[in-house]
C-alpha positions as protocol buffer text, in pm:
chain_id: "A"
residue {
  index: 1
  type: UNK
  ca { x: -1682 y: 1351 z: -261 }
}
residue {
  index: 2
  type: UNK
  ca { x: -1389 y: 1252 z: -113 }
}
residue {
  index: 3
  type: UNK
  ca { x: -1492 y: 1303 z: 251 }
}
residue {
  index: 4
  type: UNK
  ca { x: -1706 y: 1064 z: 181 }
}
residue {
  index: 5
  type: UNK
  ca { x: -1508 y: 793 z: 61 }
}
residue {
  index: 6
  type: UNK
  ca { x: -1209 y: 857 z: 322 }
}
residue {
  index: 7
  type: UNK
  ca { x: -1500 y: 847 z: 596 }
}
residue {
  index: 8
  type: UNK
  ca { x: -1636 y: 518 z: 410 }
}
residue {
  index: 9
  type: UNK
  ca { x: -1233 y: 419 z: 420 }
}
residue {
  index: 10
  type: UNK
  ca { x: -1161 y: 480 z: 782 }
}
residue {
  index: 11
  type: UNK
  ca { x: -1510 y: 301 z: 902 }
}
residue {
  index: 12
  type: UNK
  ca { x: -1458 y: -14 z: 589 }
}
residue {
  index: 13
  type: UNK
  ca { x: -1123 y: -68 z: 757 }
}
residue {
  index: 14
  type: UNK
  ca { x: -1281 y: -192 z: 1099 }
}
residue {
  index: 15
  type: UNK
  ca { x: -1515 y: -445 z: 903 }
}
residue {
  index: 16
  type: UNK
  ca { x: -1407 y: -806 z: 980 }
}
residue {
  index: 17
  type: UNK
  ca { x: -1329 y: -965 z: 662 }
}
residue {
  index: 18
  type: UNK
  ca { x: -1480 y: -677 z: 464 }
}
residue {
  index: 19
  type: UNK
  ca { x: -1202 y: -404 z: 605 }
}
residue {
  index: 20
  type: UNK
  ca { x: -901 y: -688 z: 513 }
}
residue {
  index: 21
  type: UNK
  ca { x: -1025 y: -741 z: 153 }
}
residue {
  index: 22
  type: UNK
  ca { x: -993 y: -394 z: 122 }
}
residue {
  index: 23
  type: UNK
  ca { x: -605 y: -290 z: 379 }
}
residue {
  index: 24
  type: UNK
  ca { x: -466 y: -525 z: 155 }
}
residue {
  index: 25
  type: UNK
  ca { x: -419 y: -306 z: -124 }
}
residue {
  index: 26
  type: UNK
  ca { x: -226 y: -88 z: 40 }
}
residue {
  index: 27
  type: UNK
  ca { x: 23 y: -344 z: 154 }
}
residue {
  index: 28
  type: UNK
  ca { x: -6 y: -450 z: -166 }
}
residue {
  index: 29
  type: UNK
  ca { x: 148 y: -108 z: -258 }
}
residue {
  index: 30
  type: UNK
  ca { x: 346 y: -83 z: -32 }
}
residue {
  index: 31
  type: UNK
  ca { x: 545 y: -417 z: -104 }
}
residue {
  index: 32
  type: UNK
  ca { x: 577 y: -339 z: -449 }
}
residue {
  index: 33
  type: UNK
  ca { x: 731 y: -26 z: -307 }
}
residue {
  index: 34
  type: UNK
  ca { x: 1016 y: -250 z: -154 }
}
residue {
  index: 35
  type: UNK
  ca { x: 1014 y: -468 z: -433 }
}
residue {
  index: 36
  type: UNK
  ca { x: 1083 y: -157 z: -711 }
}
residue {
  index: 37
  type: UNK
  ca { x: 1343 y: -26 z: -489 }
}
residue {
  index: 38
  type: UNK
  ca { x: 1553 y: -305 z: -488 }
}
residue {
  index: 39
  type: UNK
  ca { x: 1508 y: -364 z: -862 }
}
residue {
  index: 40
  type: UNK
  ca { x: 1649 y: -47 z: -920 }
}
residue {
  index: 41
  type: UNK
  ca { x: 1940 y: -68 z: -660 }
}
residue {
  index: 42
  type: UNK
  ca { x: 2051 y: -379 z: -839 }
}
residue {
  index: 43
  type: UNK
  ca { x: 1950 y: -594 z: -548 }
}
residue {
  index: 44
  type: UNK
  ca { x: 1833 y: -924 z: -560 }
}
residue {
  index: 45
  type: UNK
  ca { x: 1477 y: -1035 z: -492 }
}
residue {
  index: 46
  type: UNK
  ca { x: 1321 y: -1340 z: -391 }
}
residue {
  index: 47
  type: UNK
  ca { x: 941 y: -1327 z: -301 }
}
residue {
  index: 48
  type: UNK
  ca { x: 642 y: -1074 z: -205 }
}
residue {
  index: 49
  type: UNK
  ca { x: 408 y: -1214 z: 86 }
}
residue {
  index: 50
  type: UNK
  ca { x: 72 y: -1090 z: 161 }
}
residue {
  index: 51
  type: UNK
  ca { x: -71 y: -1226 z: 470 }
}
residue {
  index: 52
  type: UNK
  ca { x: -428 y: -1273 z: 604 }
}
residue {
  index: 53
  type: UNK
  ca { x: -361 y: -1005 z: 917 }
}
residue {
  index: 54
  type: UNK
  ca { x: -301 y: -740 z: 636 }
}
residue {
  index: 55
  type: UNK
  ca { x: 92 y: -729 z: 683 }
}
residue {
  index: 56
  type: UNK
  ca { x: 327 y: -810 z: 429 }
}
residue {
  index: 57
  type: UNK
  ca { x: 707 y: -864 z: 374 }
}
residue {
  index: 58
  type: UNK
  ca { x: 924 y: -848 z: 60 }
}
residue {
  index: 59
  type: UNK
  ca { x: 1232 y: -1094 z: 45 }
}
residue {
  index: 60
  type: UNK
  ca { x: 1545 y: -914 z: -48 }
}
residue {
  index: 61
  type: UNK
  ca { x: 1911 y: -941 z: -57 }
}
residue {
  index: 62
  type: UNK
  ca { x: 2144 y: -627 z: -65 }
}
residue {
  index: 63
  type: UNK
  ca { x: 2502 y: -528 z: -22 }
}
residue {
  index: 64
  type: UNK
  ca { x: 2573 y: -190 z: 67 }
}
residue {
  index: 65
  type: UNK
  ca { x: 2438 y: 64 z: 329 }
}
residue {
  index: 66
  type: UNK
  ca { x: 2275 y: 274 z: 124 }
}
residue {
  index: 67
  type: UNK
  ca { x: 2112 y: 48 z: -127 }
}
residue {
  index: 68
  type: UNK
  ca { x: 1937 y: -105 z: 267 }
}
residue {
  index: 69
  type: UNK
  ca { x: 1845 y: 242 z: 345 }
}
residue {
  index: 70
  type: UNK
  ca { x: 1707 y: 311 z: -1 }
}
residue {
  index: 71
  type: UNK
  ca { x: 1534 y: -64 z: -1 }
}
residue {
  index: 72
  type: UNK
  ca { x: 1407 y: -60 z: 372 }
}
residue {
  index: 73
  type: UNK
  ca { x: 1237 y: 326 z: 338 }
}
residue {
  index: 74
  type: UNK
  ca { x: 1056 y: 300 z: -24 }
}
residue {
  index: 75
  type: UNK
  ca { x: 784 y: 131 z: 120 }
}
residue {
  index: 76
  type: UNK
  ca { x: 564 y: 386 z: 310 }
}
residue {
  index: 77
  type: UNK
  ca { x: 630 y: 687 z: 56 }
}
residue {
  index: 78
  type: UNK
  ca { x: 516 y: 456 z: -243 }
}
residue {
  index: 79
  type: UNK
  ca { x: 222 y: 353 z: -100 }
}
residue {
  index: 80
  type: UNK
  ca { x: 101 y: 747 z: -61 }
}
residue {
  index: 81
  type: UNK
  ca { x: 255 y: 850 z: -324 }
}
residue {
  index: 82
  type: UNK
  ca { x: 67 y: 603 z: -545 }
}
residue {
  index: 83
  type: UNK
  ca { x: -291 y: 688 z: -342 }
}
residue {
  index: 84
  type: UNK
  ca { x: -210 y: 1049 z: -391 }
}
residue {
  index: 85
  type: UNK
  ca { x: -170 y: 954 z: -799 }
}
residue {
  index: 86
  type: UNK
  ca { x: -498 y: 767 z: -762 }
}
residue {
  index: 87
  type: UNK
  ca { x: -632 y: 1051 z: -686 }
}
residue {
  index: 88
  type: UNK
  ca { x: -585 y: 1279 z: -967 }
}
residue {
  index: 89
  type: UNK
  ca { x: -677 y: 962 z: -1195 }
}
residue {
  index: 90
  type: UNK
  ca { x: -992 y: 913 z: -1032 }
}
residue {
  index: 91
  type: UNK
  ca { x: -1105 y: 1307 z: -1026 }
}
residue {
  index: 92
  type: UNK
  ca { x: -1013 y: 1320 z: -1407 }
}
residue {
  index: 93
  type: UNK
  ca { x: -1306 y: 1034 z: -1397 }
}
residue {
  index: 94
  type: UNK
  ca { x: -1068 y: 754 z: -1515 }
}
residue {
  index: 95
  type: UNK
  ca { x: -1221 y: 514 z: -1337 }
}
residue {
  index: 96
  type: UNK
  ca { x: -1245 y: 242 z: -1576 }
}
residue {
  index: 97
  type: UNK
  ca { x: -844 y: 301 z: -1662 }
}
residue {
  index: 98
  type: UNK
  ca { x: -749 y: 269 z: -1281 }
}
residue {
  index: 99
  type: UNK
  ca { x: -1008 y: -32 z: -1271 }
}
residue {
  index: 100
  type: UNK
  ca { x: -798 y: -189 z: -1536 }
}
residue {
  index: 101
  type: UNK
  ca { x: -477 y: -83 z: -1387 }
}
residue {
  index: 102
  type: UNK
  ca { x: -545 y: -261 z: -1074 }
}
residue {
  index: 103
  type: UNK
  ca { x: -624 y: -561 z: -1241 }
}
residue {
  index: 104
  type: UNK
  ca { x: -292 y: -569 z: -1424 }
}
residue {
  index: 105
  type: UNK
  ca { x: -83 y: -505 z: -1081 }
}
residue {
  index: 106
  type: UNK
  ca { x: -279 y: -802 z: -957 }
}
residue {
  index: 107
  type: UNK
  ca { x: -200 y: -1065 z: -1261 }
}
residue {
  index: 108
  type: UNK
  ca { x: 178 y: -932 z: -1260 }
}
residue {
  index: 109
  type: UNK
  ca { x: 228 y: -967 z: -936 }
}
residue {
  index: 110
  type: UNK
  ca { x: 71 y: -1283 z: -916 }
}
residue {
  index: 111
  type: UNK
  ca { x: 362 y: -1393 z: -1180 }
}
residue {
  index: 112
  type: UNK
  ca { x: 640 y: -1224 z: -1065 }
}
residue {
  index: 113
  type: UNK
  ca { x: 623 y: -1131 z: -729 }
}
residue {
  index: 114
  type: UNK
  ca { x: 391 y: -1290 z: -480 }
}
residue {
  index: 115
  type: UNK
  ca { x: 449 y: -1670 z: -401 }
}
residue {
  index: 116
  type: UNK
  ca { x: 210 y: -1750 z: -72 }
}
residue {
  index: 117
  type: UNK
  ca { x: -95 y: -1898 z: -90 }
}
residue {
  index: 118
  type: UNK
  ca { x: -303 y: -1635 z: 89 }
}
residue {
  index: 119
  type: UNK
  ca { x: -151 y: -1385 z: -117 }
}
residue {
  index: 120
  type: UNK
  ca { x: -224 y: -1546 z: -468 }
}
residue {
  index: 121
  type: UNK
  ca { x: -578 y: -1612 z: -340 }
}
residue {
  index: 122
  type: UNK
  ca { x: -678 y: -1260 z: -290 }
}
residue {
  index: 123
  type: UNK
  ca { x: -483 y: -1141 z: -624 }
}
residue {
  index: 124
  type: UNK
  ca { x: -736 y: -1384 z: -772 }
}
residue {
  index: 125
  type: UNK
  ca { x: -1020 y: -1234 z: -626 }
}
residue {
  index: 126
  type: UNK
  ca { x: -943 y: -902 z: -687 }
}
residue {
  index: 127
  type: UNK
  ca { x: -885 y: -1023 z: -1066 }
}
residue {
  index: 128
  type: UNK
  ca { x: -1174 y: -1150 z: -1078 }
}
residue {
  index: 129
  type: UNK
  ca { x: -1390 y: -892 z: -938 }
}
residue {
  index: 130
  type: UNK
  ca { x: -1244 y: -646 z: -1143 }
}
residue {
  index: 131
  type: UNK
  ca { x: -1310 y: -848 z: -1472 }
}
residue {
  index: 132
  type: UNK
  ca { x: -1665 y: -874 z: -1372 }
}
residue {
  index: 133
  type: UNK
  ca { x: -1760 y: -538 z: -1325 }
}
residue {
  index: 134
  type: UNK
  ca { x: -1583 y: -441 z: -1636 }
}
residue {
  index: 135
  type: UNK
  ca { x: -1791 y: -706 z: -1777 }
}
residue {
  index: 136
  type: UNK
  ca { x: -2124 y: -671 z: -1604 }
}
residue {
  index: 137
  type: UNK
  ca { x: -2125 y: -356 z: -1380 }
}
residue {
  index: 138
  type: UNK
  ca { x: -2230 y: 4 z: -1437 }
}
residue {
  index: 139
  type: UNK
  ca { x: -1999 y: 279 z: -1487 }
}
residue {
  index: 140
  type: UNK
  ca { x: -2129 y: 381 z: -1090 }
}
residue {
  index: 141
  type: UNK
  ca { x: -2066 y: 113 z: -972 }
}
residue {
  index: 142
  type: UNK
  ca { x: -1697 y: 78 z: -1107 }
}
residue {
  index: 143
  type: UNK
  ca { x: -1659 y: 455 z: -969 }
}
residue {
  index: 144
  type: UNK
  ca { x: -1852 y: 384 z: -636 }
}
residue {
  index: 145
  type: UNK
  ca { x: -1557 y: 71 z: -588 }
}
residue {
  index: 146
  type: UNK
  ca { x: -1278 y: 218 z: -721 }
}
residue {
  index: 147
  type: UNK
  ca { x: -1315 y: 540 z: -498 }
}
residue {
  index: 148
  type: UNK
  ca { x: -1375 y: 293 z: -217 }
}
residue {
  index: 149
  type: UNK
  ca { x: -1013 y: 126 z: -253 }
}
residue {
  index: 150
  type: UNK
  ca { x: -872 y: 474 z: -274 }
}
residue {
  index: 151
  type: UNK
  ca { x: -1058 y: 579 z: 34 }
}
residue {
  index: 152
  type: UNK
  ca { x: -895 y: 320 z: 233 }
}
residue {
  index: 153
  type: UNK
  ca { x: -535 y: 361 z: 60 }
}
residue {
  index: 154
  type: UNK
  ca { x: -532 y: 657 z: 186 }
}
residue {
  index: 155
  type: UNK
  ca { x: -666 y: 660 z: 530 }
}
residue {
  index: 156
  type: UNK
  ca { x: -455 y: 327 z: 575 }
}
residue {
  index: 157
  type: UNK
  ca { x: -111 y: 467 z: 470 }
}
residue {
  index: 158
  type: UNK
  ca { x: -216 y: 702 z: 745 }
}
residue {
  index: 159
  type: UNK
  ca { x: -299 y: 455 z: 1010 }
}
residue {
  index: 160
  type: UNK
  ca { x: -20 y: 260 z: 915 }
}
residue {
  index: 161
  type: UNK
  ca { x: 220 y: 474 z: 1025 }
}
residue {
  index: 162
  type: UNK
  ca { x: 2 y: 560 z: 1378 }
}
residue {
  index: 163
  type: UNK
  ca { x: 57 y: 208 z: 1411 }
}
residue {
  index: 164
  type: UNK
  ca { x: 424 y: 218 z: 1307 }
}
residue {
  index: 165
  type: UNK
  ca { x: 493 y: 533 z: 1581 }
}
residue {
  index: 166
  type: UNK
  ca { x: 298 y: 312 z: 1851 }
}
residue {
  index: 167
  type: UNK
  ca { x: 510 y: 45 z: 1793 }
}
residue {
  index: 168
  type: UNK
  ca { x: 831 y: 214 z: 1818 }
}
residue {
  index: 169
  type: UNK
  ca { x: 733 y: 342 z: 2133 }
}
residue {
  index: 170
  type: UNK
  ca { x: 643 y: 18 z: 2249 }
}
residue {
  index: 171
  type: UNK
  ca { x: 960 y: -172 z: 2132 }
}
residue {
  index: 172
  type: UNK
  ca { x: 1209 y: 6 z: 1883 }
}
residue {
  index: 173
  type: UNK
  ca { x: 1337 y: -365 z: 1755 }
}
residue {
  index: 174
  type: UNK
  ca { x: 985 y: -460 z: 1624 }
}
residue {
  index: 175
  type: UNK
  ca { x: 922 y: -174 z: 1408 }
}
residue {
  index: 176
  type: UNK
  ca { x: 876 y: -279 z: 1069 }
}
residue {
  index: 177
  type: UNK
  ca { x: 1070 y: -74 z: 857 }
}
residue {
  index: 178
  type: UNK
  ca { x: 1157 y: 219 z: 1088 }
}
residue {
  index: 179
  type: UNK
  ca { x: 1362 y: -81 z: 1285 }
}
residue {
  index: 180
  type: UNK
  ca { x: 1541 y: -200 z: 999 }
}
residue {
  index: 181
  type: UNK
  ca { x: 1649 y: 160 z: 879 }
}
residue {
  index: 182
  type: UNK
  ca { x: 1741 y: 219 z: 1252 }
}
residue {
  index: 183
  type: UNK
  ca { x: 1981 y: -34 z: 1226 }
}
residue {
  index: 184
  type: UNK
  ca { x: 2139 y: 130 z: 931 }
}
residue {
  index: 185
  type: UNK
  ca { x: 2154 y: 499 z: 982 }
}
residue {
  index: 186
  type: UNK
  ca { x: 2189 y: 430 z: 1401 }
}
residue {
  index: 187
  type: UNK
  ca { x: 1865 y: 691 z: 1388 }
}
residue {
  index: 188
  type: UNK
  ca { x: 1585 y: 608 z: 1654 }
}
residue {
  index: 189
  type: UNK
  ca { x: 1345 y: 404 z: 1547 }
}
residue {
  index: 190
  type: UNK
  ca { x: 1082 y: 665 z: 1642 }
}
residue {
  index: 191
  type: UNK
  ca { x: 1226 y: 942 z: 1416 }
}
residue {
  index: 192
  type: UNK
  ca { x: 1156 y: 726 z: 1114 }
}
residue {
  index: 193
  type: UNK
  ca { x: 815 y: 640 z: 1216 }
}
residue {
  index: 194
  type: UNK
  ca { x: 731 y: 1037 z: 1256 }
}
residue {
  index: 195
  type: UNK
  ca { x: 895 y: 1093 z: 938 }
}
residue {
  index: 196
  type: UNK
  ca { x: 661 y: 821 z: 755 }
}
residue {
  index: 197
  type: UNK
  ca { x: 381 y: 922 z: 960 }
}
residue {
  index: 198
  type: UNK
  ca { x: 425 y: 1300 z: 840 }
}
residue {
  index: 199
  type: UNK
  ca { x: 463 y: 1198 z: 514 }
}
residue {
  index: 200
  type: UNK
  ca { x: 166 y: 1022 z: 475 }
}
residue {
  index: 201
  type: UNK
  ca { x: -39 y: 1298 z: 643 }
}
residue {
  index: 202
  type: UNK
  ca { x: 99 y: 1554 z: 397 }
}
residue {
  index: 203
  type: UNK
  ca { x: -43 y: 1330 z: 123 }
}
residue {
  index: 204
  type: UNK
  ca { x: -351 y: 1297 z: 238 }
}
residue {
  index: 205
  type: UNK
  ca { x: -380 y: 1728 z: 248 }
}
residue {
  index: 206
  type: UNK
  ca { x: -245 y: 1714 z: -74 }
}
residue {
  index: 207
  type: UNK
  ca { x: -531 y: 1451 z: -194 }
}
residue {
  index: 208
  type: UNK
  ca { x: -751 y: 1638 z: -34 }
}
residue {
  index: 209
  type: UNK
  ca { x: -682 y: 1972 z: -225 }
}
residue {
  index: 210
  type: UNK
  ca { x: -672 y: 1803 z: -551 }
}
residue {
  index: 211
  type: UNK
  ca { x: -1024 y: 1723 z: -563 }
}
């Protein structure tokens, strides 16, 4: 089954408007990665954005080397890590569990974390969706859309990190994350980006296996 809904992932993705409803979640993720991070490294945090082009930033302030490093690379591995975790949930037939999972990531993070308009709109939407087809929708359709945002976490962690390589190749000071951890370690740009990138494609074997 999961073939399925990682082929239904990589094709959803290239929908306009569709594919973005649908990327978001992992940035989403992948914020909240960031935002977690700095929590625990005692930094101090200001605001999550999620923006209509599917990018994202999270607003923090840190002192310290290491507490950057830690800050700057949590984003990529969370966002797998929690797809690969999705998994399992999903192929223990969970779905309603992860369906109300995802709706409380989207209230608290509507409270606590994201501030921009685009960002609170689709939280809303996704809230809402979610509370109708607990309400109203069949236990296949609940599995048919869950497994449809896991799909796409997972092929888009992937293709994130294409993307993130690409860049660095193209210019090493606009590379997201792999930039800003260049700048503390004094490690290439491009090394990060392969490490994310390999990362995310051992998660997705590891996905793969577990169902």
């Amino acid at each position: 089954m999961i073939w399925v809904y990682l082929a239904v992932g990589l094709i959803l993705t290239r929908v306009p408007f569709l594919g973005k409803y649908f990327r978001i979640f992992n940035t989403l993720i992948h914020e909240i990665g960031h935002f977690l991070m700095s929590i625990f490294v005692g930094a101090k945090v200001y605001k999550v954005s999620l923006n209509a082009d599917t990018s994202g930033e999270a607003i923090t302030e840190s002192r310290g080397r290491f507490r950057n490093i830690l800050i700057a690379f949590a984003g990529y591995p969370f966002a797998s890590g929690i797809a690969l975790m999705s998994v399992w949930v999903l192929e223990q037939g969970y779905y309603e569990y992860f369906l109300y999972g995802l709706t409380s990531v989207a209230i608290v993070s509507m409270i606590l974390w994201v501030r921009n308009k685009f960002g609170i709109a689709w939280l809303s939407l996704v809230v809402a969706i979610s509370i109708l087809l607990a309400k109203y929708g069949t236990v296949k359709m609940v599995e048919v859309y869950v497994w449809t945002i896991v799909g796409v976490m997972l092929m888009e962690s992937v293709s994130s990190t294409v993307q993130l390589v690409i860049l660095a190749k193209r210019n090493k000071y606009e590379a997201g994350d792999a930039t800003n951890l260049s700048r503390f370690t004094y490690i290439h740009p491009m090394v990060w980006a392969l490490v994310f990138m390999a990362m995310a494609c051992y998660v997705l074997l590891l996905a793969v296996k577990i169902v």
